[in-house]
matplotlib code that plots the C-alpha trace (Angstrom):
import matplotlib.pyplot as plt

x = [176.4, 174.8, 172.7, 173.5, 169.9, 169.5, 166.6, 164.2, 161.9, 158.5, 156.4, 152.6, 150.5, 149.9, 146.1, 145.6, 147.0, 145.4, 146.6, 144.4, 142.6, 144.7, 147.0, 149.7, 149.3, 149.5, 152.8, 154.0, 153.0, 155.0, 158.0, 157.9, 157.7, 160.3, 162.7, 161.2, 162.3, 165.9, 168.3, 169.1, 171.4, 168.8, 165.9, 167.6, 168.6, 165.2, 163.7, 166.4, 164.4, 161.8, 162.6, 164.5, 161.3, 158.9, 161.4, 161.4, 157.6, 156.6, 159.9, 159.8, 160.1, 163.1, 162.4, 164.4, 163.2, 163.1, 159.4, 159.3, 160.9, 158.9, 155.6, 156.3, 156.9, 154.1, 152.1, 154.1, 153.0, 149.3, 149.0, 149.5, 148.4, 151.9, 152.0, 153.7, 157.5, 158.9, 161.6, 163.9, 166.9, 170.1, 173.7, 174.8, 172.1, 168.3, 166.8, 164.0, 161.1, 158.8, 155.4, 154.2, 153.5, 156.7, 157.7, 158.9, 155.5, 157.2, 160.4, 162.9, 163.9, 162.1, 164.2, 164.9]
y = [55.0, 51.7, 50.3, 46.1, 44.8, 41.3, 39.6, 37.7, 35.6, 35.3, 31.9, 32.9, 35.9, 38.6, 38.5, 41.5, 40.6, 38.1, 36.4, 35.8, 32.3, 29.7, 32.1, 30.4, 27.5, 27.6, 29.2, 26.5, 23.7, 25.7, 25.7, 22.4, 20.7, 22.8, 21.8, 18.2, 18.3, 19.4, 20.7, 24.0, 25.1, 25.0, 26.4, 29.3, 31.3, 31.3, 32.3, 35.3, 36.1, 36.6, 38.5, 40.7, 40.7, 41.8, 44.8, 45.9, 45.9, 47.0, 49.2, 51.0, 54.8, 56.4, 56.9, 59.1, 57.3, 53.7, 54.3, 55.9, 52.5, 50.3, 51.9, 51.7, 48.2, 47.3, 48.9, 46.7, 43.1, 44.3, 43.9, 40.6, 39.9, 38.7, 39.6, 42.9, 43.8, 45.8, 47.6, 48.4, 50.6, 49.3, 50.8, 50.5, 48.0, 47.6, 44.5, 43.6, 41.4, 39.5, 38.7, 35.9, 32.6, 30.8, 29.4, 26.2, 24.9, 25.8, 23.4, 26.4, 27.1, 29.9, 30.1, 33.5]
z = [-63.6, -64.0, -61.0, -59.8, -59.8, -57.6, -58.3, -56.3, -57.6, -55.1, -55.8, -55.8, -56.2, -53.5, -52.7, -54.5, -57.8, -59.8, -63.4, -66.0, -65.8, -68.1, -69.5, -66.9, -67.2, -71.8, -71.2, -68.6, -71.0, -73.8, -71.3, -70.6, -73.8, -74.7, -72.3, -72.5, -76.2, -75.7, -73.6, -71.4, -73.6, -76.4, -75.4, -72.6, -76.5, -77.8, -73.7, -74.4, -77.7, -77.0, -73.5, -76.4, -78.6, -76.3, -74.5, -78.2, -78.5, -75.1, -74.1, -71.1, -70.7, -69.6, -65.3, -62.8, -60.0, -59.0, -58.3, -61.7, -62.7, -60.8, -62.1, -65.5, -65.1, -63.2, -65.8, -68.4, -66.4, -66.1, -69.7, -69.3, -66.1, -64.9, -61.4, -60.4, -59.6, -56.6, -56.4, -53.1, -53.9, -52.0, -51.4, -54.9, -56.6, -56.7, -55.9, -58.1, -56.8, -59.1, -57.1, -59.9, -60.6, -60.8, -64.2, -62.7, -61.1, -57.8, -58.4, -57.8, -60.9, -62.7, -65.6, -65.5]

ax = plt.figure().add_subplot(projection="3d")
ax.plot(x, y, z, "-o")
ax.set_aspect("equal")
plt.show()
């Protein structure tokens, strides 16, 4: 049975977690001008990409646990020094929260 997963998206890094100096801020510039140069609909596709690409090049291991899970993601985001996730297991979903820098310069929408 599949598992709901609600996401929360957490603006900043936790004091223990740290990104990689100018790596943020390349990929925010590539963002933007994106979406400076057209529109939503445009450049959300090519986001979904290469979400798809890199699951296919760094796929995660099959877990039994949400701690398992969570892990194996974490281990995942350390290779880019992209924050860390943490999983809570609910009633009948897991809610996912992403402890990063947000994607949106802190304007609310992360894009994911």
């Amino acid at each position: 049975m599949r598992q709901a997963f609600r996401f929360h998206h957490d603006v900043g890094l936790a004091d223990d977690h740290t990104h990689q100096p100018g790596w943020f801020d390349l990929v925010s510039m590539m963002i933007e001008g994106m979406r400076a140069n057209a529109d939503r609909a445009e450049t959300e596709p090519f986001l979904y990409s290469m979400g798809e690409s890199l699951a296919a090049r760094y796929p995660l291991p099959d877990a039994r646990t949400a701690q398992d899970r969570e892990r194996d993601m974490n281990l995942q985001l350390a290779r880019f020094s992209w924050g860390f996730v943490q999983l809570q297991p609910q009633d009948a979903a897991i809610l996912l929260k992403l402890h990063a820098l947000s994607a949106d310069g802190g304007r609310g929408d992360a894009g994911f």
